[in-house]
C-alpha positions as CSV (number, residue, x, y, z in Angstrom):
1,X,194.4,122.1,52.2
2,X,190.7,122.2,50.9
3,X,188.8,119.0,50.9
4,X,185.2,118.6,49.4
5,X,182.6,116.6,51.0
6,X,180.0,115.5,48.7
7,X,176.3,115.7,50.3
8,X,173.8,113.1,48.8
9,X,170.1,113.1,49.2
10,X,170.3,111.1,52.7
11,X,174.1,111.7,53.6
12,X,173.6,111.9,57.6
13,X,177.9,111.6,58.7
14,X,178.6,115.1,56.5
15,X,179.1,116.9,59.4
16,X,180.7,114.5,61.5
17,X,183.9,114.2,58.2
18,X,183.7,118.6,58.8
19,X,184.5,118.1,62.3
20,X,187.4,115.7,61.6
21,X,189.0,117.9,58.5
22,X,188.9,121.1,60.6
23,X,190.3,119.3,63.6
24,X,193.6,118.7,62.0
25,X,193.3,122.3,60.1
26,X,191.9,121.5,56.7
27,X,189.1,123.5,55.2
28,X,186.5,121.7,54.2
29,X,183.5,122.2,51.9
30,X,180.2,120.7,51.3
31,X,179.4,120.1,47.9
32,X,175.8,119.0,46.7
33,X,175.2,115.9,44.5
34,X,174.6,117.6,41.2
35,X,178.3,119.6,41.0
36,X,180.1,119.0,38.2
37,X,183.5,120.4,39.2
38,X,185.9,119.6,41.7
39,X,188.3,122.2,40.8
40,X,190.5,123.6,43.8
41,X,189.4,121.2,46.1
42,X,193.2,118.6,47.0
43,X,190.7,115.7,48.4
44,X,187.3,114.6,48.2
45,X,185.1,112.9,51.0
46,X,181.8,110.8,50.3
47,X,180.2,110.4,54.1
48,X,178.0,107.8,55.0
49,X,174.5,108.1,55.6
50,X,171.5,106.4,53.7
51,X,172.2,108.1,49.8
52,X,168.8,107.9,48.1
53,X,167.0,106.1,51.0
54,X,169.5,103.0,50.0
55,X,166.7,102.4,47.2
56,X,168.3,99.7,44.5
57,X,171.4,99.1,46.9
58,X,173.2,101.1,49.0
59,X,175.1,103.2,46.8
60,X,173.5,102.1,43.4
61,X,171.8,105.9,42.9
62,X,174.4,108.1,44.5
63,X,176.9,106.5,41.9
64,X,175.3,107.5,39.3
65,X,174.7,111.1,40.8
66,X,176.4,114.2,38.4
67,X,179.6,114.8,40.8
68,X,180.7,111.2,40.5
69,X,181.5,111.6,37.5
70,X,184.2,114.6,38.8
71,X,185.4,112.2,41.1
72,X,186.2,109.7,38.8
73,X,188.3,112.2,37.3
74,X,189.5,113.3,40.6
75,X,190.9,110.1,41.2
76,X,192.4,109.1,37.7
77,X,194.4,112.7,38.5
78,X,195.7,110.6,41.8
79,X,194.0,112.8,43.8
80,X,192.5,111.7,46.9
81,X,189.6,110.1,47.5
82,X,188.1,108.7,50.6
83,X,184.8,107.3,51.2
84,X,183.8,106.2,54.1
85,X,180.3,103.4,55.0
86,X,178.1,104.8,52.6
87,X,181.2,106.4,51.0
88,X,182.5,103.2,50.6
89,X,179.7,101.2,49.2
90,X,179.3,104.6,46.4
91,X,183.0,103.9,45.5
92,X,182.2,100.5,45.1
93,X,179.4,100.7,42.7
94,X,180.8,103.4,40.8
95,X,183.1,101.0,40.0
96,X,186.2,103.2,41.4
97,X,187.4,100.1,44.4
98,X,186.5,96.5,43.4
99,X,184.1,94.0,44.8
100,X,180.5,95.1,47.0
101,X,179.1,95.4,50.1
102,X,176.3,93.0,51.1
103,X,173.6,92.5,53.9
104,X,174.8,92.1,57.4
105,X,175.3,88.0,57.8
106,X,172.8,89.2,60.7
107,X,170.5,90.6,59.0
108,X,170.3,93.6,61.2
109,X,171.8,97.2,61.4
110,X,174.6,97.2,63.8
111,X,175.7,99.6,65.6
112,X,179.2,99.5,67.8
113,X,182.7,100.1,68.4
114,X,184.6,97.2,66.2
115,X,188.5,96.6,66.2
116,X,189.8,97.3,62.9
117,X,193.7,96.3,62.3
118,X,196.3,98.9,60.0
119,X,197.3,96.3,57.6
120,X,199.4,98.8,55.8
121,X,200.6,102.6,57.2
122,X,202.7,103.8,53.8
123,X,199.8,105.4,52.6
124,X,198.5,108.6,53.8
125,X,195.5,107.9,55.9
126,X,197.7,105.1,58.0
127,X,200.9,106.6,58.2
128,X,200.6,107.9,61.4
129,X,199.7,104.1,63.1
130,X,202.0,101.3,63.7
131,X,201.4,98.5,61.1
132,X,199.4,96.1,62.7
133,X,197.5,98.5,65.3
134,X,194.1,97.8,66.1
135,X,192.0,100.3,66.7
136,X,188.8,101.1,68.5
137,X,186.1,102.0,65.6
138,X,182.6,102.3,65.4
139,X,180.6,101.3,63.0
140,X,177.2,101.6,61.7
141,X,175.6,99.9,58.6
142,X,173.2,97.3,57.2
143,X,175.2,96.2,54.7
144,X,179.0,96.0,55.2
145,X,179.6,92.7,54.4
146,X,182.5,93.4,51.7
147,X,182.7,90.5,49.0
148,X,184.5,90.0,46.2
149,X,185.1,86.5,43.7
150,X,187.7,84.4,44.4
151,X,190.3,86.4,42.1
152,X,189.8,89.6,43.2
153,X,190.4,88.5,47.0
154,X,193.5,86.8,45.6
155,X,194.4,89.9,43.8
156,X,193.9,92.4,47.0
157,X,195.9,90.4,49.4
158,X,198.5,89.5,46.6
159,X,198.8,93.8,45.8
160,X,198.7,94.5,49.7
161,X,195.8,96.1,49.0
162,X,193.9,95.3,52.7
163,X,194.5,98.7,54.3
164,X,191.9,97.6,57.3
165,X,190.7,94.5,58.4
166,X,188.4,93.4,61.2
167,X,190.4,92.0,64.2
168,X,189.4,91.0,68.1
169,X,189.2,93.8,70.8
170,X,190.2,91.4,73.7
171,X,189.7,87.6,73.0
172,X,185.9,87.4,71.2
173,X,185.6,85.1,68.6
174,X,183.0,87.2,66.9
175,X,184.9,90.3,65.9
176,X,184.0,90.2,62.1
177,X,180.8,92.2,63.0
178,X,179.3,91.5,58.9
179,X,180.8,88.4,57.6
180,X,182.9,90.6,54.9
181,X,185.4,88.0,53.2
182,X,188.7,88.0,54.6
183,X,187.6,90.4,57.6
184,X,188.4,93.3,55.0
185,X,187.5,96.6,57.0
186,X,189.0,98.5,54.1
187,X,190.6,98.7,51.0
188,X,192.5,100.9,48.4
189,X,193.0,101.5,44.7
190,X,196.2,100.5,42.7
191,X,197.6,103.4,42.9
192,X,197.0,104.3,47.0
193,X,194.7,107.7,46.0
194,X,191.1,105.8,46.7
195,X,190.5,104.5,50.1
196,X,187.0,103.0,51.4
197,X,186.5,101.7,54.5
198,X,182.7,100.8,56.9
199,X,184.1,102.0,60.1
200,X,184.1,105.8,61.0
201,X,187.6,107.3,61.6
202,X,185.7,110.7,61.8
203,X,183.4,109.0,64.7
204,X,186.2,108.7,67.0
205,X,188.6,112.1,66.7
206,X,187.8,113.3,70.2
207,X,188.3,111.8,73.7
208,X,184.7,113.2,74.0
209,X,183.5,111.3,71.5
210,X,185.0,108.1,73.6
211,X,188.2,107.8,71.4
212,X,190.5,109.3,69.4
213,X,191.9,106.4,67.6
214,X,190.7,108.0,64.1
215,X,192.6,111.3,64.8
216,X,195.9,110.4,63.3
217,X,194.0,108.7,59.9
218,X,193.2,113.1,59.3
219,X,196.1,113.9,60.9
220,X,198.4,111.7,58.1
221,X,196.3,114.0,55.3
222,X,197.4,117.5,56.1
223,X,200.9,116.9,54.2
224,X,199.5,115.0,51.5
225,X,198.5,117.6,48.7
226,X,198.6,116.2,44.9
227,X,198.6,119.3,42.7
């Protein structure tokens, strides 16, 4: 398997999504901003990081970038698509997973390990965990706070399509660590090719790293090859 992993002016988690692929044996590729071909590659990975210093929104300028444009295209081929923080809020304003990511309900940049619950494991990146699984994640973002109107929400949890949502550790009351609506984590497209998610899977693919709970979201790729 090749996957791509698009670099943005400001991507910073780039090398962490290499680490992951090649863990589980894919090859992976960086790919700058201003390609216009995605030819070859069976997935694509937008990192997080700080695309265009955040400027606008987070996400507003990388969207617009040349190579989202081969994504889109990517993932009206059902090919797969995964973007991850930054990743996420980029799919978000390119219009390719509904609804936004806001400021923080704290105001603040937060940094931690979060649980995050499998709401669904028939799709590729959750096959591998039990439905209902929560997982030790870390996250690390400004603005995660996912929102969406009042029909869309209805339309996401309607369609099963919650793949992750924010869910308590131990006992703590305060495990929503953003405010996003619905503790949503994560979501996917209609047709179970896009995925974006705030926490890092690829942050937590080694014991070394503290946990391994991400391992199996790469490991659940390495079969999955649209051609």
């Amino acid at each position: 398997m090749r996957w791509a992993i698009v670099r943005f002016p400001g991507s910073n988690c780039d090398e962490d999504a290499r680490f992951a692929l090649e863990k589980v044996g894919i090859r992976a590729e960086y790919v700058w901003h201003t390609e216009r071909d995605l030819k070859g590659f069976d997935g694509v990975f937008l990192p997080g990081g700080f695309s265009y210093g955040d400027y606008l929104r987070a996400g507003a300028l990388a969207a617009k970038s040349p190579v989202m444009e081969a994504v889109r295209r990517f993932a009206e081929e059902g090919r797969y698509v995964v973007g991850v923080c930054n990743g996420f809020q980029i799919l978000t304003e390119a219009g390719l997973l509904p609804g936004a990511l806001l400021a923080n309900l704290n105001l603040h940049f937060t940094c931690k390990e979060v649980g995050v619950q499998v709401e669904r494991n028939d799709l590729p990146f959750t096959r591998l965990y039990p439905r209902g699984k929560v997982l030790r994640l870390p996250i690390a973002h400004a603005e995660g706070r996912y929102y969406a109107d009042p029909e869309t929400l209805a339309r996401l949890e309607g369609e099963g399509l919650v793949v992750f949502r924010y869910a308590p550790l131990k006992d703590e009351a305060d495990y929503n660590p953003n405010g996003s609506l619905h503790d949503i984590a994560g979501i996917v497209n209609e047709g179970g090719n896009v995925l974006g998610l705030m926490p890092h899977p690829e942050r937590a693919v080694d014991e070394v790293l503290g946990n391994a709970d991400g391992l199996p979201f790469f490991l659940g790729l390495v079969k999955e090859v649209v051609r």
